[in-house]
C-alpha positions as CSV (number, residue, x, y, z in Angstrom):
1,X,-8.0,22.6,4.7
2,X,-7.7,26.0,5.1
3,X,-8.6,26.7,8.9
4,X,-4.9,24.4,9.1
5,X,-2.9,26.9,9.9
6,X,-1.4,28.8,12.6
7,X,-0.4,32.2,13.0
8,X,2.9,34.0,13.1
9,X,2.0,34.7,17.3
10,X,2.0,30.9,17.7
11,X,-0.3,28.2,18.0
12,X,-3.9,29.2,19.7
13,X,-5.5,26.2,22.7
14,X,-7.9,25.0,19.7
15,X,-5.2,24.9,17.1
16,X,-3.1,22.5,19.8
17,X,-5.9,20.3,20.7
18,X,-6.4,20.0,17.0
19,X,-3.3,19.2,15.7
20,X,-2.5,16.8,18.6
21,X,-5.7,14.8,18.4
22,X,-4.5,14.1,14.6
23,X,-3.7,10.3,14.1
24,X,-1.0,9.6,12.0
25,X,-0.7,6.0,10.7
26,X,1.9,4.9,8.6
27,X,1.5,5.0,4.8
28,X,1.7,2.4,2.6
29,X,1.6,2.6,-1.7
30,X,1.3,0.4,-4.3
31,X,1.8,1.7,-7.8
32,X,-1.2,2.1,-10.3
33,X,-0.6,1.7,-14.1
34,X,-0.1,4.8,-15.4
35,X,-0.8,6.7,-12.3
36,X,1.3,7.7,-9.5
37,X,1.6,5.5,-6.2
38,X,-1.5,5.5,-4.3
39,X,-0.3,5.8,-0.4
40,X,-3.3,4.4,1.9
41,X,-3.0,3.3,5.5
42,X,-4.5,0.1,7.5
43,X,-7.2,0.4,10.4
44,X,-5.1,-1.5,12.5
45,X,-2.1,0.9,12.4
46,X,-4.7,3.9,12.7
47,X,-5.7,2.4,16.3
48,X,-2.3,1.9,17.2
49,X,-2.1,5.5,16.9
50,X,-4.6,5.2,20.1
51,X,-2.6,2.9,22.1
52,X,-0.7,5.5,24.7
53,X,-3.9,8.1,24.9
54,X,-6.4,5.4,25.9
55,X,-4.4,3.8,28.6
56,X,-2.6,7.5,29.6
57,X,-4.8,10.2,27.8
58,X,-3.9,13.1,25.6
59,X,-2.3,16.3,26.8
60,X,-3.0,19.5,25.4
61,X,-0.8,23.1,26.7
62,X,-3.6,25.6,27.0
63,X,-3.3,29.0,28.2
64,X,-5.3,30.4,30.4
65,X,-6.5,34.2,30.5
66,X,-4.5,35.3,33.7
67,X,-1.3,33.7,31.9
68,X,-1.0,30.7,33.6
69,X,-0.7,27.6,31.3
70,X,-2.0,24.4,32.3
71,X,-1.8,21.1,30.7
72,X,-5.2,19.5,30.0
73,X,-5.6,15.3,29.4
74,X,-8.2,14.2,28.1
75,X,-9.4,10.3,26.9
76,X,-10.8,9.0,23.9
77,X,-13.7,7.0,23.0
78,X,-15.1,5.9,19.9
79,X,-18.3,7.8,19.5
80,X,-19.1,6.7,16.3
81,X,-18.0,4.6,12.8
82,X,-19.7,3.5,9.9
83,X,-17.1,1.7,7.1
84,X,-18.5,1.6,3.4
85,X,-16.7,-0.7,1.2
86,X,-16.1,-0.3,-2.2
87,X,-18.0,-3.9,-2.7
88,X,-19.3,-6.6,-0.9
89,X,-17.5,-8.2,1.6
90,X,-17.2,-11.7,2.6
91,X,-16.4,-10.4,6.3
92,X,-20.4,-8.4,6.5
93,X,-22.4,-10.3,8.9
94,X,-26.1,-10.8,7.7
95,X,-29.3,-8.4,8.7
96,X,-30.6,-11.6,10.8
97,X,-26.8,-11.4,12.7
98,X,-27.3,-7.9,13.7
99,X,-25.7,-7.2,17.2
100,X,-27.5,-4.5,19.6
101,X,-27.7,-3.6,23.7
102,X,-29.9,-1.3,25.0
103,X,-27.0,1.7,24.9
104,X,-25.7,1.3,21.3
105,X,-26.0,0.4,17.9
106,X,-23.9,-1.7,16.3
107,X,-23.9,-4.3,13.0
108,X,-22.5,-5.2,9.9
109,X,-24.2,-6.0,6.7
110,X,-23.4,-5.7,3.0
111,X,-27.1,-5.0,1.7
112,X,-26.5,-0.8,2.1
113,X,-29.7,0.0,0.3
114,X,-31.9,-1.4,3.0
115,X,-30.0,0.2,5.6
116,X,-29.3,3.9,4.1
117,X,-32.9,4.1,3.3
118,X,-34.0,3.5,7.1
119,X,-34.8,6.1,9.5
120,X,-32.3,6.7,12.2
121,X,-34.7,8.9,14.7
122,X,-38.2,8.4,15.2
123,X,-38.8,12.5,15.1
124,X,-36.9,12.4,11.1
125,X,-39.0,11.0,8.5
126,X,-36.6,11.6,6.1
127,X,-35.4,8.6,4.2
128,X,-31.4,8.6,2.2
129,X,-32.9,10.3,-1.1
130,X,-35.1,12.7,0.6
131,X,-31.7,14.2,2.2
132,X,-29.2,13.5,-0.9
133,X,-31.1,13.3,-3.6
134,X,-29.2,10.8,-4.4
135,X,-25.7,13.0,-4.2
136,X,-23.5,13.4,-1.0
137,X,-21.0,15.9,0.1
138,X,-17.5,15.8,1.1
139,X,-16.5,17.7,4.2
140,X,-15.4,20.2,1.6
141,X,-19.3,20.5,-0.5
142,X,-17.8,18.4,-3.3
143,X,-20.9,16.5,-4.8
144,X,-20.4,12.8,-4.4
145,X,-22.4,10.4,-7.0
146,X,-24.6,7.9,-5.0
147,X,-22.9,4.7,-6.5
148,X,-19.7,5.8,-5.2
149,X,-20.7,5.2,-1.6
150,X,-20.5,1.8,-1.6
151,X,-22.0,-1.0,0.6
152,X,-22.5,-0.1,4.2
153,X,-20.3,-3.2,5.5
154,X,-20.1,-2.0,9.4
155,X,-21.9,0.5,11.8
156,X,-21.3,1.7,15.4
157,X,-22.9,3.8,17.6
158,X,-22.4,4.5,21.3
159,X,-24.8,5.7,23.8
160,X,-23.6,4.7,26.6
161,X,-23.1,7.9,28.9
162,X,-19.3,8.3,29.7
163,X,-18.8,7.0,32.7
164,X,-20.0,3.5,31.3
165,X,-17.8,3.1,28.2
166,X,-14.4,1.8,27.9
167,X,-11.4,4.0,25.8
168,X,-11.5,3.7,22.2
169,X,-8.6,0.8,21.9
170,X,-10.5,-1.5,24.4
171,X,-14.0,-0.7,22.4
172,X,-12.1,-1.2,19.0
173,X,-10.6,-4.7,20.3
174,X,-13.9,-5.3,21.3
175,X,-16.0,-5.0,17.9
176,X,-13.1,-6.2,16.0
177,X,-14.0,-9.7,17.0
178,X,-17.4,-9.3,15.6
179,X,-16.0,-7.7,12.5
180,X,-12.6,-8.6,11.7
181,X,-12.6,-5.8,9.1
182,X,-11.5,-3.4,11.5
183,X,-8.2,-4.7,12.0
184,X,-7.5,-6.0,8.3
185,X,-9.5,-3.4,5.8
186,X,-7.2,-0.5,4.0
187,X,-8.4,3.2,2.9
188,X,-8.5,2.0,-0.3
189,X,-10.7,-0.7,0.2
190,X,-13.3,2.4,1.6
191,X,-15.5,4.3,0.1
192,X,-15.7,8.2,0.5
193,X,-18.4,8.2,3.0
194,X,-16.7,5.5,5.7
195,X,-16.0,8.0,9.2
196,X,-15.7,7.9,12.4
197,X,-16.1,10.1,15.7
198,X,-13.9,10.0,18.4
199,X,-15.0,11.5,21.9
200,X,-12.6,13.3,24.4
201,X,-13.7,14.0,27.6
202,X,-11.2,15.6,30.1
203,X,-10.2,13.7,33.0
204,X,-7.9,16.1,35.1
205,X,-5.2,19.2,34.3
206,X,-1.8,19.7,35.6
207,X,-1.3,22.2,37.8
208,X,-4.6,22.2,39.2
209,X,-7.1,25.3,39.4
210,X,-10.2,26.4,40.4
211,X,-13.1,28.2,38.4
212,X,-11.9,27.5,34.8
213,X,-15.1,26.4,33.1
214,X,-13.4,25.5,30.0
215,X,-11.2,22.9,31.4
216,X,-14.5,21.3,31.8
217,X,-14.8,21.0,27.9
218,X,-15.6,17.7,25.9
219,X,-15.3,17.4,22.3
220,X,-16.1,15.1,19.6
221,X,-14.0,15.1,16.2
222,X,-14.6,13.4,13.1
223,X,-12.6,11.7,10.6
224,X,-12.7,10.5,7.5
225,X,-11.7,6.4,6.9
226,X,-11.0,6.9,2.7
227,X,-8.2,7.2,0.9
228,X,-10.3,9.6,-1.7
229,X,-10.4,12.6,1.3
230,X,-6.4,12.2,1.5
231,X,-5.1,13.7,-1.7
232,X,-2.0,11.8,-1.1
233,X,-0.5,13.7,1.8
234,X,2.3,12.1,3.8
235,X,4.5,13.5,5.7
236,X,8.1,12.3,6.7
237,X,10.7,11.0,4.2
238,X,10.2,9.1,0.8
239,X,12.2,5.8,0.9
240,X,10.2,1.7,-0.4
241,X,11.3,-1.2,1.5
242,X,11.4,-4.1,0.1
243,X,7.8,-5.2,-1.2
244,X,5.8,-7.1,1.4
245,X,3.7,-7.8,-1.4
246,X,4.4,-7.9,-5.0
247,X,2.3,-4.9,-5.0
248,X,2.9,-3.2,-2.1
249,X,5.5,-1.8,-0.1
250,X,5.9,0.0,3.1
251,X,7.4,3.8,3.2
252,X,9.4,3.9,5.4
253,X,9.2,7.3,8.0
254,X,6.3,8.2,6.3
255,X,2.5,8.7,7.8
256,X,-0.9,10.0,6.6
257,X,-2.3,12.3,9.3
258,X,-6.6,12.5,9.5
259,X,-7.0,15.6,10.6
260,X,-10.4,16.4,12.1
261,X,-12.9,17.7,9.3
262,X,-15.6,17.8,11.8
263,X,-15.6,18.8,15.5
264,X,-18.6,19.7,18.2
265,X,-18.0,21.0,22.0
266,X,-20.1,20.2,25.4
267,X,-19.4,23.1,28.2
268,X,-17.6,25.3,25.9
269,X,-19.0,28.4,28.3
270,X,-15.7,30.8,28.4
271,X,-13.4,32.2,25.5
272,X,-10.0,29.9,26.0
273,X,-10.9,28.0,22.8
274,X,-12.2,30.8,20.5
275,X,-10.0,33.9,21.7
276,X,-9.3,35.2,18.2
277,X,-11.8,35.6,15.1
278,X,-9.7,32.5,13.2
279,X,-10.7,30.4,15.9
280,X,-14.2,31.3,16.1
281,X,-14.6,30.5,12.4
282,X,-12.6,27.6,12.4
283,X,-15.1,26.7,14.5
284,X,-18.6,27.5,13.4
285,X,-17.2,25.5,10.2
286,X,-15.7,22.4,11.7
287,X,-19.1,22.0,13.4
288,X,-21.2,22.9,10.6
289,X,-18.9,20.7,8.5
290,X,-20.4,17.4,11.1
291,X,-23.7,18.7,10.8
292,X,-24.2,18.8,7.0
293,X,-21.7,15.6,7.3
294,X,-24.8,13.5,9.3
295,X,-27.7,15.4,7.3
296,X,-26.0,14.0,4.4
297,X,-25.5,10.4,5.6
298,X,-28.7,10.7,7.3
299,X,-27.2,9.4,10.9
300,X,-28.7,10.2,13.8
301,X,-25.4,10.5,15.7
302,X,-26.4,10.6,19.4
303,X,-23.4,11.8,20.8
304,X,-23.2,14.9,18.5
305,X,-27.2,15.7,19.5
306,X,-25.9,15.4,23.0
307,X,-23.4,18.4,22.3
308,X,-25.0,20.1,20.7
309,X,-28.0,20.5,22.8
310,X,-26.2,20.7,25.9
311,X,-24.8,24.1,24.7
312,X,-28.3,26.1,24.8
């Protein structure tokens, strides 16, 4: 993407949090006739990636304006997932098995038509073709044909306010016994429009100090589940195993990192995260990159209205 870079100066506080908020599961392949290897990874390795930051947080350097650096932790939570697959699955649950509590939203059903064409806010009457016209955009405005969606198979959505939800590896564990698919399904068996959103809320800063507002700031990133948003990029050295499968094999030192292609703030009041023009517009088009993401999907993503709102 091209706000994925740094400067010759060094890395800014937003470019940090960024780049260390990346999972990086490993990558598998498996070769396609006449086409080169396609490299996916497996949800369950992505939430391994999630292991040490739920139970310890995430530490991000950030320095402040007087010169002091700090290091800020934060924890994450799932926000939000929905997982297309590319077709029916036996693991979708039906409409009638549909699980909800009063703070979230969360089932699993393979009949997608019934379920993109519903409302997700009571103030939107907007239905799935009255947004897309029966197209949708990648995080990058490339049109995406309808049929290429796929079948909604699995939806999450917390409301729970912070201090009531668990990190994201205990909530993952969690659903994945009511949907198996979270531990077993591949990038490849997703369609482009399978996400999810991960919330960081900071829990403390090391050394401590007084009147930084911005050490105060949440965000949300987004990330994209499919194998079509990847374009193949691994990182780390090229060498197969030996197959697990007859057609598949593990590459070795290798990992697919899902860099954020969304991302909102809560209590972003100073300038420690958008000191220099690049950051500002790296920015304004990460979140307008979420925002034309849920128009799109039509998801009313309560999190991200939270943010957002609590900005003005």
């Amino acid at each position: 993407m091209w706000w994925w870079s740094s400067s010759s100066k060094g890395r800014s506080n937003l470019e940090r949090f960024l780049l260390g908020v990346t999972p990086k599961p490993p990558s598998f392949s498996f070769p396609q006739q006449g086409k080169e290897e396609m490299e996916y990874f497996r949800l369950g390795d992505l939430w391994d990636c999630y292991d040490e930051l739920s139970a310890y947080g995430f530490g991000s350097q950030i320095d402040l304006n007087n010169g002091e650096i700090v290091m800020q932790y934060y924890v994450p939570y799932l926000s939000a997932i929905q997982i297309h697959t590319n077709r029916p699955a036996s693991m979708s649950r039906s409409l009638n098995e549909v699980v909800e509590s009063e703070s979230s939203e969360c089932w699993s059903d393979s009949e997608s038509e019934k379920l993109l064409s519903r409302s997700m806010s009571n103030d939107s009457s907007k239905t799935w073709d009255a947004v897309s016209e029966d197209s949708v955009f990648d995080p990058d405005g490339t049109v995406l044909l309808r049929e290429k969606l796929g079948y909604l198979d699995f939806k999450y959505i917390e409301r729970d306010p912070p201090y009531k939800r668990v990190p994201l590896t205990d909530k993952i564990n969690e659903l994945a016994e009511k949907y198996p698919g979270l531990m077993t399904l591949r990038s490849v068996d997703m369609s482009p429009a399978s996400w999810m959103a991960v919330a960081w809320y900071p829990i403390y800063h090391i050394p401590s100090c007084k009147n930084e507002k911005d050490l105060t700031t949440g965000f949300l990133t987004y990330h994209t589940l499919s194998s079509s948003f990847q374009d193949n990029v691994v990182e780390g050295d090229l060498s197969n195993n030996k197959a697990k499968e007859e057609t598949e094999c593990f590459v070795v030192n290798k990992r697919i990192p899902l860099p954020p292609f969304g991302l909102a703030a809560y209590k972003m009041q100073g300038d420690l995260w958008g000191k220099t023009e690049f950051d500002q517009d790296r920015l304004f088009y990460l979140q307008s990159s979420a925002d034309s993401w849920l128009k799109q999907l039509n998801v009313d993503h309560h999190d991200y209205n939270f943010f957002i709102n609590s900005n003005f």
